[in-house]
C-alpha positions as CSV (number, residue, x, y, z in Angstrom):
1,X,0.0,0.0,0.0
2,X,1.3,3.3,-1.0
3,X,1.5,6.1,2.1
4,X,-0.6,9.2,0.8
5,X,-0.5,10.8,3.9
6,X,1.7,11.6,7.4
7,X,-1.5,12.3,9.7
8,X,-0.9,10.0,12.4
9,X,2.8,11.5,12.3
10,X,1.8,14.7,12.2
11,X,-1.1,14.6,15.2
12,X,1.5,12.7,17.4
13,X,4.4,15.3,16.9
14,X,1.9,18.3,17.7
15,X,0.1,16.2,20.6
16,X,-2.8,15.8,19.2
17,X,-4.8,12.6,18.5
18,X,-7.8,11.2,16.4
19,X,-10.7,13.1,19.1
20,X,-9.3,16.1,18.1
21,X,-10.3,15.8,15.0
22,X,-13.5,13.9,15.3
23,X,-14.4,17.3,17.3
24,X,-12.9,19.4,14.7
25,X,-14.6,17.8,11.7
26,X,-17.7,16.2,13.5
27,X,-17.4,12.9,11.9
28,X,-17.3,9.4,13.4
29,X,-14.6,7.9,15.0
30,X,-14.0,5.2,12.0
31,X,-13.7,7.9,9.6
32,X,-10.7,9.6,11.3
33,X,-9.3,6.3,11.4
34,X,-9.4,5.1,8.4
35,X,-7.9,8.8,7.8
36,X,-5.1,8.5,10.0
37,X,-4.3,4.2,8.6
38,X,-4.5,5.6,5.1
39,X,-7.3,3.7,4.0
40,X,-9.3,6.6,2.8
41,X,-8.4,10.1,2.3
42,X,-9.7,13.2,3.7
43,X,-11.0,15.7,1.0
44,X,-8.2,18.6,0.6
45,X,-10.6,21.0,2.3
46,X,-9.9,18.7,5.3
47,X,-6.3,18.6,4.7
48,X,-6.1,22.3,4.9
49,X,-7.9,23.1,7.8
50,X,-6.1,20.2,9.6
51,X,-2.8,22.5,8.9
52,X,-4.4,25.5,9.3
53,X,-5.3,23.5,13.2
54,X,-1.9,22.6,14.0
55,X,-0.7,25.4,12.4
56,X,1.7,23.7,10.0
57,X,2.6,24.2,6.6
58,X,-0.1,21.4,4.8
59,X,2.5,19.9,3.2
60,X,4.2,18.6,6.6
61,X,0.8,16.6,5.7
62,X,2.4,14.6,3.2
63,X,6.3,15.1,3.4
64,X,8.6,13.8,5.8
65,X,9.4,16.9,8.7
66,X,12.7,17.8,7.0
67,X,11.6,18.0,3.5
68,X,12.8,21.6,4.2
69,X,16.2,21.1,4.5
């Protein structure tokens, strides 16, 4: 299976964990995790207010964290 996206990375490294965003987003649990396993993908609506949430860059979403150096 091909990785699409960092998510679970990304929550851990900013504290954060799947009931964060089943509050942000209002969704079930199983939909954040199939989010966060990679089994479906988020729409990029989702994506960018889950960066504009931690406050990162939306493509520490899908790169690894030192894509920038």
């Amino acid at each position: 299976m091909v990785k699409i996206n960092r998510l679970a990375e990304v929550l851990i490294e900013h504290g954060k964990g799947n009931a964060d965003l089943i509050e942000l987003f209002g969704v079930a649990d199983a939909t954040v995790s199939r989010w966060v396993h990679n089994k479906q993908q988020p729409d990029v609506h989702k994506f960018y207010k889950i960066a504009e949430y931690l406050k990162i860059d939306i493509r520490d979403l899908f790169y690894p964290t030192n894509w920038r150096e």
